[in-house]
C-alpha positions in Angstrom: 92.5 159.5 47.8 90.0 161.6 49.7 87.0 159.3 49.2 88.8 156.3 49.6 89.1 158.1 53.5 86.4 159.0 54.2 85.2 155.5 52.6 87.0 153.6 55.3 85.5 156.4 57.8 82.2 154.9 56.4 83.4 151.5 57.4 84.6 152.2 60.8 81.4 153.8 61.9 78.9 151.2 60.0 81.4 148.3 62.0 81.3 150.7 65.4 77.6 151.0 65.6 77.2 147.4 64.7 79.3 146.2 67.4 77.7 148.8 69.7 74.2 147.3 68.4 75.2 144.0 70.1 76.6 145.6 73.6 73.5 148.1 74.0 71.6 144.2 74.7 73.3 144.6 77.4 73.4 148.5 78.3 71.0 149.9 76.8 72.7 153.6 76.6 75.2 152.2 73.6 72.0 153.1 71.5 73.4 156.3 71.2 76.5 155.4 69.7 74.1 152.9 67.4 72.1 155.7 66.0 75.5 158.0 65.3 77.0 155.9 63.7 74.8 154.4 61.3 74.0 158.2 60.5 77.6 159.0 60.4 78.0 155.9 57.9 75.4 157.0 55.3 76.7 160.4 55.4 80.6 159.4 54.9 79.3 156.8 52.4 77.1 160.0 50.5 80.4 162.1 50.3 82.3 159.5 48.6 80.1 159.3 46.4 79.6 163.0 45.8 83.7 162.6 45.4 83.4 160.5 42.4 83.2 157.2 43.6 80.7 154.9 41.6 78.3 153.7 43.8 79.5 149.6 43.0 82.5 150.3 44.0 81.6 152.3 47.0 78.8 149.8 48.1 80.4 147.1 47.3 83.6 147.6 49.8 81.7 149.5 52.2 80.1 145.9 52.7 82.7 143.7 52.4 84.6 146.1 54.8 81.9 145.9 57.5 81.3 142.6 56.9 84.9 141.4 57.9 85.9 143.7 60.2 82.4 143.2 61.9 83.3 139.6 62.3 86.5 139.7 63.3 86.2 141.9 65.9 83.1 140.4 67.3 85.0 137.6 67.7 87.8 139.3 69.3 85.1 141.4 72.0 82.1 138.9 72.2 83.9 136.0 72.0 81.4 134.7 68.8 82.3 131.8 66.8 85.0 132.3 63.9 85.6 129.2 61.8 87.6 128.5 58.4 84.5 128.9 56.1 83.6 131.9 57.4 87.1 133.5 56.4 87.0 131.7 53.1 83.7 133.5 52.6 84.9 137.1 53.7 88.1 136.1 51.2 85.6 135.5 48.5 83.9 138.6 49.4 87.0 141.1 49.3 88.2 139.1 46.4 84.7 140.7 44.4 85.2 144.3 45.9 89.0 144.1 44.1 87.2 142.7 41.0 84.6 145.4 40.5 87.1 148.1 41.3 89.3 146.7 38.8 86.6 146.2 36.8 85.6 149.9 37.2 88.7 151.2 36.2 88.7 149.2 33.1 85.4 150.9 32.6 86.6 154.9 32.7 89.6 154.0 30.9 87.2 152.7 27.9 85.2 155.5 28.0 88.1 158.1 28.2 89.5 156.3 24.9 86.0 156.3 23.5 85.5 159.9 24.6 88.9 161.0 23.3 88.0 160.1 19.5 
């Protein structure tokens, strides 16, 4: 349960510093929060890894998690453009994370029964 948290502490900080990436056009002193949290990211991302996670897994939602939430908020606090194919794409997207995870699973539940004889 513990990297799953601090993989969707990985995701908040990727999505916050990308979204601060866009204002700091603006103001340039949301650089700060840019460069903390893309350090913050790799760093959460790094001890879920060290926790077990496999890297697939791990990479793979971290993406799809910023991806989505990325564009849903920007659309929310920038106003950018949100249509129907872009959801359908960030469905198709999570729908893969869930695959590989499941597929994952599957994985260390071979290799536990292999192991075992």
């Amino acid at each position: 349960m513990k990297k799953w948290l601090m993989l969707g502490g990985a995701v908040l900080t990727e999505v916050s510093a990308t979204l601060a990436l866009k204002a700091a056009m603006e103001t340039p002193g949301w650089y700060v929060l840019v460069v903390v949290g893309y350090i913050s990211a790799f760093g959460l991302l790094t001890i879920c890894l060290r926790l077990g996670m496999s890297i697939s897994v791990a990479y793979g939602a971290w993406g799809a998690g910023g991806v989505t939430t990325t564009a849903l908020l920007s659309a929310l606090i920038f106003d950018e453009t949100l249509t129907w194919l872009m959801g359908l794409g960030m469905m198709f997207i999570l729908a893969g994370v869930v695959t590989v995870e499941l597929g994952s699973q599957n994985a260390k539940r071979l290799q536990q029964a292999k192991d075992a004889q």
